[in-house]
TORNUKOL-805466 format. One line per field, with one value per residue (C-alpha): x, y, z; chain. Coordinates in steps of 0.02 Angstrom, whole numbers, m for minus. Layout:
residues N
X	X	...
Y	Y	...
Z	Z	...
mol	A	...
This chain:
residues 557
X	1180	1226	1076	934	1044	1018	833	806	905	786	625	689	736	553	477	552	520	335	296	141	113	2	126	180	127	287	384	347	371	524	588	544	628	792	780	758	892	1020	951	1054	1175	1152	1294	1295	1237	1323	1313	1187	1286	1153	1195	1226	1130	1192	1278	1163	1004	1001	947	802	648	524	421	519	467	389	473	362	338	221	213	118	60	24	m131	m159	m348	m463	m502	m323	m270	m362	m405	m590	m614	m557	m393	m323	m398	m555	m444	m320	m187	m212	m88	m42	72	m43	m180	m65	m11	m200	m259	m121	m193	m330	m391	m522	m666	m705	m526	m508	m357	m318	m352	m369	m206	m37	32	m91	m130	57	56	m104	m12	139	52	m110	m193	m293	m244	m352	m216	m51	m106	m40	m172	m132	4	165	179	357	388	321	191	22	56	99	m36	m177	m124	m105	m264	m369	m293	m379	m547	m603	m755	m720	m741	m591	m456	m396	m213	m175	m1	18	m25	104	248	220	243	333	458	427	554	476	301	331	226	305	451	340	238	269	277	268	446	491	353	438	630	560	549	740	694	799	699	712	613	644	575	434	419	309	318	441	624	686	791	661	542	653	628	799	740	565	645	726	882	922	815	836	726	671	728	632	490	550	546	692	756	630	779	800	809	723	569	420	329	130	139	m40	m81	m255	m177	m89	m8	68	153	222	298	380	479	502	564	719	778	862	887	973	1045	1017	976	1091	966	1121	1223	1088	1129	1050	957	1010	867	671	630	491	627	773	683	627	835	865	719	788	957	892	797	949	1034	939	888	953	856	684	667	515	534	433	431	347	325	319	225	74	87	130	233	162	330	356	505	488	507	318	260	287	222	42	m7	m84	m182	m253	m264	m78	m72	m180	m57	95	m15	m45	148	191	44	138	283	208	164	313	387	255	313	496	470	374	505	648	571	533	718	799	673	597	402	305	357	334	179	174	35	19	m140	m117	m121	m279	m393	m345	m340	m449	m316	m272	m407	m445	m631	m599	m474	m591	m744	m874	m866	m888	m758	m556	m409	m444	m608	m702	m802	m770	m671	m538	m540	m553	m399	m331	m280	m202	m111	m7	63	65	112	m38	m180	m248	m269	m427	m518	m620	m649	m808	m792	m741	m559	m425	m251	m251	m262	m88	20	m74	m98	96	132	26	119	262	224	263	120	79	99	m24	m28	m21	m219	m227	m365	m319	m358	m277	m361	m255	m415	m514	m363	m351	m536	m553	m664	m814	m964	m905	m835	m654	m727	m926	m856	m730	m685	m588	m562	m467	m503	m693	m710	m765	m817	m915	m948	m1050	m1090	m1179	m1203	m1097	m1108	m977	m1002	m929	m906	m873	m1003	m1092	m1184	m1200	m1243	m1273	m1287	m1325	m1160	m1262	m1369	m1306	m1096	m1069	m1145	m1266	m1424	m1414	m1530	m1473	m1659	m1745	m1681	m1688	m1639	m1493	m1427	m1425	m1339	m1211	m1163	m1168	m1031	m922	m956	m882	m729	m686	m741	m561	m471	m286	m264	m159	33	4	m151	m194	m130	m231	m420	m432	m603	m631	m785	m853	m891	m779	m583	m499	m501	m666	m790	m870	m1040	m1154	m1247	m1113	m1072	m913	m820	m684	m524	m412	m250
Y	m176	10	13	m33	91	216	197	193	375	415	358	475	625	614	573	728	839	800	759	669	479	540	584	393	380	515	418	257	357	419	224	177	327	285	91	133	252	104	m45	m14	87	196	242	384	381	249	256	109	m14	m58	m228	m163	m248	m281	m122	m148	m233	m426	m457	m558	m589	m610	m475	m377	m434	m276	m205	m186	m52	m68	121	80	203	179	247	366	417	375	580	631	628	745	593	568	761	763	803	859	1030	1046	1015	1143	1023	930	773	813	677	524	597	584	394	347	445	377	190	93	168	35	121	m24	m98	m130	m172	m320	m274	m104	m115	m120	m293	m417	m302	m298	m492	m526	m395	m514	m684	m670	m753	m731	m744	m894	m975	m892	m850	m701	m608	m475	m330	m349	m235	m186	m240	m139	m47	m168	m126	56	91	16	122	280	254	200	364	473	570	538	424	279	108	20	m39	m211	m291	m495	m502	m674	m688	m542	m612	m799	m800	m734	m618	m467	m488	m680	m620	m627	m688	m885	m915	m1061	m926	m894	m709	m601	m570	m751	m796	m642	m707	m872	m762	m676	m540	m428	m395	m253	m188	m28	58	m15	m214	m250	m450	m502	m465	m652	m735	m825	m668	m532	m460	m558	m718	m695	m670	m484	m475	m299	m210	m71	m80	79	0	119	258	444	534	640	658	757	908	909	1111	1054	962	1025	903	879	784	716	723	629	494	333	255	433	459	280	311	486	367	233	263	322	381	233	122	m59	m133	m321	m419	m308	m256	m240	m123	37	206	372	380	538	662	636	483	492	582	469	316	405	441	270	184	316	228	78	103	167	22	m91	m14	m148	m284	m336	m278	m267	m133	m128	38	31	213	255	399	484	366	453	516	663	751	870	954	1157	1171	1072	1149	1302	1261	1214	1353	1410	1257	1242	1123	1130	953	940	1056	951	811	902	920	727	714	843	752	570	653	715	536	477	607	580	385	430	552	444	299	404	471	312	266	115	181	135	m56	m35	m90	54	m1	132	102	118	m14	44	187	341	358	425	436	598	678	747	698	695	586	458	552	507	341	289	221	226	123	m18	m19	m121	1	64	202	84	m32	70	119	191	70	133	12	115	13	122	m22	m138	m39	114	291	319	182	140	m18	m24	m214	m247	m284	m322	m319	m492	m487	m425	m563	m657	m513	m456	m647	m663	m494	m582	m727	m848	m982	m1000	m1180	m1272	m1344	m1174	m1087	m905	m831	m663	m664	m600	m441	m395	m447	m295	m198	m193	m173	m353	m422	m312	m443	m543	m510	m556	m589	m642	m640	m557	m577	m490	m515	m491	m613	m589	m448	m535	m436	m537	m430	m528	m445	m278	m332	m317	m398	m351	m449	m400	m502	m340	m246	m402	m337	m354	m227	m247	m150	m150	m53	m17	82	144	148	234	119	239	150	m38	m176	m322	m327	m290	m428	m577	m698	m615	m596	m768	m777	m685	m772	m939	m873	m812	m1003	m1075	m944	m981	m1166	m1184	m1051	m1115	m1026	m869	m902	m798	m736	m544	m465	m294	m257	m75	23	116	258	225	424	508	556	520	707	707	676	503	508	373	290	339	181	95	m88	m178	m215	m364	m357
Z	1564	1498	1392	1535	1618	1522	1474	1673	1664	1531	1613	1763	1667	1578	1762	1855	1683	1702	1867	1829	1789	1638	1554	1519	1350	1311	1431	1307	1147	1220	1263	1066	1004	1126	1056	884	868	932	831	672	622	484	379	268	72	m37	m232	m295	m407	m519	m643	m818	m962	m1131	m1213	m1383	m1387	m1454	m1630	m1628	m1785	m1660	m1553	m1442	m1255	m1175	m1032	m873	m739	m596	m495	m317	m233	m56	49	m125	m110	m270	m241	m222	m418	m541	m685	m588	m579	m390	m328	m157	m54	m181	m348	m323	m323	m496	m552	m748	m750	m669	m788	m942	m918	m886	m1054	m1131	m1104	m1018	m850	m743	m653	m549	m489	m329	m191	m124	36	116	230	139	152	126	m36	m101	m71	m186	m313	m329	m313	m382	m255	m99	86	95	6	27	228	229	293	431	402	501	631	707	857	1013	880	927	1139	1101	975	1074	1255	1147	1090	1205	1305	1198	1208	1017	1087	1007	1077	1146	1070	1086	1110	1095	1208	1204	1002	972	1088	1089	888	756	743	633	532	490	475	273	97	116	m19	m88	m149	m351	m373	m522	m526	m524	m692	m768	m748	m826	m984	m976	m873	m745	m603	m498	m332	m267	m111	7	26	181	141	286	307	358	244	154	114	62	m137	m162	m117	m186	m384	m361	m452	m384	m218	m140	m12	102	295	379	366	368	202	271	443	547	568	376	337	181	278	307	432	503	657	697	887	882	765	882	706	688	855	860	671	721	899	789	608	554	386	293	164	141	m6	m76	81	181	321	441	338	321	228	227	48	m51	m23	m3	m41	m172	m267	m222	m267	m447	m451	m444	m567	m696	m678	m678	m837	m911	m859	m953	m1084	m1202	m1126	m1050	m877	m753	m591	m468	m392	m229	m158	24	m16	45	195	346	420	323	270	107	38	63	m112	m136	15	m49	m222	m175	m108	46	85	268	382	358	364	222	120	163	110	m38	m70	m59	m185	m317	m284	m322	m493	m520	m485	m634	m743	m733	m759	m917	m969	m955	m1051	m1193	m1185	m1176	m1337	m1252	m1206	m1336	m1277	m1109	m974	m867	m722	m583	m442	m259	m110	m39	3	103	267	397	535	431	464	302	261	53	32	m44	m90	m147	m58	122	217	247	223	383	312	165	124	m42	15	83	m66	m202	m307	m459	m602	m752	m889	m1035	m1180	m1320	m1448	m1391	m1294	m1382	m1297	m1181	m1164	m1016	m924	m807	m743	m574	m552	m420	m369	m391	m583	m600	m568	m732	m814	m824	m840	m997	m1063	m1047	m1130	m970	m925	m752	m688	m701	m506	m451	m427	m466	m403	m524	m715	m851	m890	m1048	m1167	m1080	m1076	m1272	m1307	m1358	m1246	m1180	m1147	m1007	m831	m780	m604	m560	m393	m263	m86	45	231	387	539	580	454	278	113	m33	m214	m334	m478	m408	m245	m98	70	223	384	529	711	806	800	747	587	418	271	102	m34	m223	m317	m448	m388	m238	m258	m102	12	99	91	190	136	250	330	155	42	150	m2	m57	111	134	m49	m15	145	69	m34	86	180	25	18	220	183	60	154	263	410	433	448	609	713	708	871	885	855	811	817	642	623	436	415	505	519	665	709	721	868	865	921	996	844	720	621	651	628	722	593	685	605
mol	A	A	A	A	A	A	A	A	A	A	A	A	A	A	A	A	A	A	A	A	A	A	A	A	A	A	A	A	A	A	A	A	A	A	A	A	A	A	A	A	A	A	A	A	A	A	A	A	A	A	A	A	A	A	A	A	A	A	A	A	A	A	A	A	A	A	A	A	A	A	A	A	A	A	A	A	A	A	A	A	A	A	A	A	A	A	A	A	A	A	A	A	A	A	A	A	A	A	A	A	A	A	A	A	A	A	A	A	A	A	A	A	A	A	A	A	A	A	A	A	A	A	A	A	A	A	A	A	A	A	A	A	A	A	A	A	A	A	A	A	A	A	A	A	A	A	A	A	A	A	A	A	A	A	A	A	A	A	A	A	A	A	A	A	A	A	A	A	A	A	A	A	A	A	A	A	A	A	A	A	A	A	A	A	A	A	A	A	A	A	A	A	A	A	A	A	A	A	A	A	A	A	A	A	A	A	A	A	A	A	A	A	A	A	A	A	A	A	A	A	A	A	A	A	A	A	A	A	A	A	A	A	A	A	A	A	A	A	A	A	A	A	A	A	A	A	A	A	A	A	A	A	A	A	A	A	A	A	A	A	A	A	A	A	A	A	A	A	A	A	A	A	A	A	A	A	A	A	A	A	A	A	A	A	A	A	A	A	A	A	A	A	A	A	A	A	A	A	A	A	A	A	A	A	A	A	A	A	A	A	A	A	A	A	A	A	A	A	A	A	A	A	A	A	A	A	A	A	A	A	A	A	A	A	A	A	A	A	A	A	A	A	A	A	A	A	A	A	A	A	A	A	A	A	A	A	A	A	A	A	A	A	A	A	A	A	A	A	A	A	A	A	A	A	A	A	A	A	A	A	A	A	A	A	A	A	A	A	A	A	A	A	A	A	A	A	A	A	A	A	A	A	A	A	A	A	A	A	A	A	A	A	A	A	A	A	A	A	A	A	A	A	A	A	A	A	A	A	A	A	A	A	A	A	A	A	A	A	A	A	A	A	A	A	A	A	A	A	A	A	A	A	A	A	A	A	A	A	A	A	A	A	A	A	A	A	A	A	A	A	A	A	A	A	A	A	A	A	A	A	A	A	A	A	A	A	A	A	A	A	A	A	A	A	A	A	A	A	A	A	A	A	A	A	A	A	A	A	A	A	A	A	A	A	A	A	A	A	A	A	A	A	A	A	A	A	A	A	A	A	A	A	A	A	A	A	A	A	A	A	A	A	A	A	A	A	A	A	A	A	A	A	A	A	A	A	A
């Protein structure tokens, strides 16, 4: 009763402060701000107390099992790191470290995400496996997000067509916190502690929060697991923030997220982290590493960063220069600050004496994007993150092992974020069981320079409802229900997808979407039904004008 009290109070303060019933999107905000602020507690910063491996390292005559890193990125544009010859605002922001690790190894000029939206991706990184098969298809989204995002934007004057909202999907299902990758599901972390491993996750998860999806209960010894979205708290007098008022995601994020972190399972028992996160959750791997120096160990450091909120530290705001837009320099900060995550990972493992036997793997969970509004995120490929154009699927993949895969070599066979799970596993020396189908392969044999006249993959899919995405070999097909269209392109000849030939090559049209029969043909259903259909321009930011015949697509998540 005192809380609908109160957010009555609150809808009448923001009612007489404005006067005007337009002004009920900021009333809304307001209401998720108010709510958010009361869900959990959060206490102030506790000390991690990370397990403690061996104080000397076992004797043992055979190879030395390598330890394993995997640095995730998440919304990191292919044009935001310097090893391509991009980089953020034109290259004046470069990323020494990121280059370093991928000269230092194996980089892949053809690996792709998952999928371009972060949680289906992160759930083919651990599994292997497709969302045809694990059903994990569409990205939780907190609760009150799918309403709120769809009136925000459908408020706007960006041109767009409507966005959609699925009430009774959203509220007649799952919760949000049981929207998660299903514990059946064999991860990467669980083949690994088959092999004596101690597994650790730190930062972003994304895979469900029930008791049955958390890193814990999906073969994380240790997580610390980021609770909530803010890189610092919005007052910080070390933040520098870039609030984006065209963007719906972005105002929603700013009401809804606080600055927290949880502990092992301990959602309910929150704590401030101890400073910006990109830098706390480096603090912590280091200790980590440290930790267990003296035996194998696999972290999965899972980055919040560049995703917005866009929020820097003064010190990296300061240190990139005068960049304008000024979101684009604080975007440019959390960049320099990702590297400098890389670098310190790389720095540690070489103190602690343990890098030339460790997999370092560092990519990102999909493309940039567009509701930034910064039109180079990606370059030079079409498209954005919510999009399967190759700007939204196309991401960094690095590999260092400095005792197995010689410095500089290049890959140019397609990949995907499904080929880590076997990859790692095969590292590792586990087997994957053999009634479990991995749709990934073990890319190792490329990795080393081994194997250079085959493909690991004739083939790759991706989807999202009605939105479906066939590669084979150079040619790629996307199909879309809404608009209903389809375009096709040959890779080879034409990687950034500007030139359609859907009407001009009949026969492999019809190819191609024989293919993606035979994918949907095996496929299980989602564990739950997408519950927003979001209108994405292929071209343009979301600060941009959309214009009548500019190309667009419908993503239903």
């Amino acid at each position: 009763m005192k809380t609908k009290v109160l957010l009555g109070l609150l809808v009448v303060v923001v009612f007489a402060g404005s006067g005007l019933w337009l002004k009920r999107i900021d009333v809304m905000l307001a209401i998720v701000k108010f709510k958010a602020e009361r869900e959990v507690p959060i206490g102030p910063n506790r000390p991690i107390d990370w397990q403690q491996g061996p104080a000397v390292a076992a004797d043992t005559n055979g190879p030395v099992p390598p330890n394993i890193i995997v640095i995730l990125a998440d919304d990191l544009g292919i044009n935001d790191i310097s090893t391509f010859g991009g980089g953020v605002a034109n290259g004046r922001v470069q990323t020494p470290n990121i280059d370093s690790l991928a000269a230092g190894g194996v980089v892949f000029n053809q690996s792709y995400a998952g999928a371009p939206i972060c949680a289906a991706s992160r759930a083919m990184i651990m599994t292997g496996r497709y969302p045809t098969r694990t059903g994990f298809e569409f990205t939780p989204l907190p609760s009150g997000m799918g309403p709120a995002v769809v009136k925000i934007a459908n408020s706007g004057n960006h041109g767009l067509p409507p966005a959609f909202y699925n009430r009774e999907a959203d509220l007649g299902g799952l919760s949000y916190e049981d929207k998660g990758l299903p514990g059946s599901e064999i991860t990467i972390a669980e083949m690994l502690k088959t092999k004596g491993y101690h597994t650790v996750h730190i930062g972003k998860w994304h895979l469900g929060r029930g008791a049955e999806f958390t890193p814990n209960a999906q073969g994380f010894d240790e997580s610390l697991f980021m609770a909530s979205g803010m890189h610092l708290p919005e007052d910080d007098p070390n933040v520098v923030n870039a609030k984006l008022d065209f963007d719906p995601i972005d105002k929603f994020e700013w009401a809804k997220m606080q600055y927290a972190a949880s502990f092992n399972n301990s959602g309910d028992e929150r704590f401030k982290p101890a400073g910006y996160l990109s830098d706390y959750w480096t603090d912590e791997s280091i200790k980590v590493i440290k930790a267990n120096k003296n035996r194998p160990f696999f972290l999965y450091l899972a980055h919040w960063g560049v995703h917005t909120p866009l929020q820097a530290t003064r010190e990296d705001y300061d240190a990139v220069g005068d960049i304008q837009p000024h979101r684009l320099r604080v975007y440019a900060a959390m960049v320099r600050a990702m590297d400098r995550s890389v670098g310190r990972i790389m720095a540690s493992l070489e103190e602690e004496g343990l890098a030339e036997n460790t997999i370092v793997v560092f990519t990102s969970d999909n493309g940039g994007a567009g509701y930034l509004g910064l039109p180079k995120i990606n370059a030079p490929y079409r498209g954005w993150k919510i999009t399967m154009f190759e700007g939204g699927i196309r991401v960094p993949m690095f590999i260092r092992w400095p005792a197995k895969i010689p410095a500089g070599l290049t890959v140019d066979a397609p990949i995907n974020h499904i080929d880590i799970m076997p990859t790692l596993s095969a590292a590792a020396g586990a087997t994957l069981p053999k009634d479990l189908v991995v749709d990934g392969r073990n890319v190792m044999p490329w990795a080393l320079g081994e194997e250079q006249q085959t493909l690991p993959h004739d083939t790759l899919f991706w989807q999202s409802g009605y939105y479906r995405v066939v590669r084979d070999g150079d040619w790629k097909l996307h199909v879309s229900e809404r608009p209903k269209k389809d375009w096709l392109y040959n890779l080879a000849d034409d990687p950034t997808e500007k030139n359609n030939l859907a009407e001009s090559r009949p026969v492999v049209l019809a190819r191609l979407k024989g293919l993606l029969a035979e994918h949907a043909a095996s496929a299980r259903k989602p564990i739950y039904p997408y519950t927003i259909e979001a209108p994405v321009a292929v071209d343009k930011t979301l600060a941009d004008e959309f214009l009548p015949g500019d190309e667009y697509i419908y993503w239903p998540n």
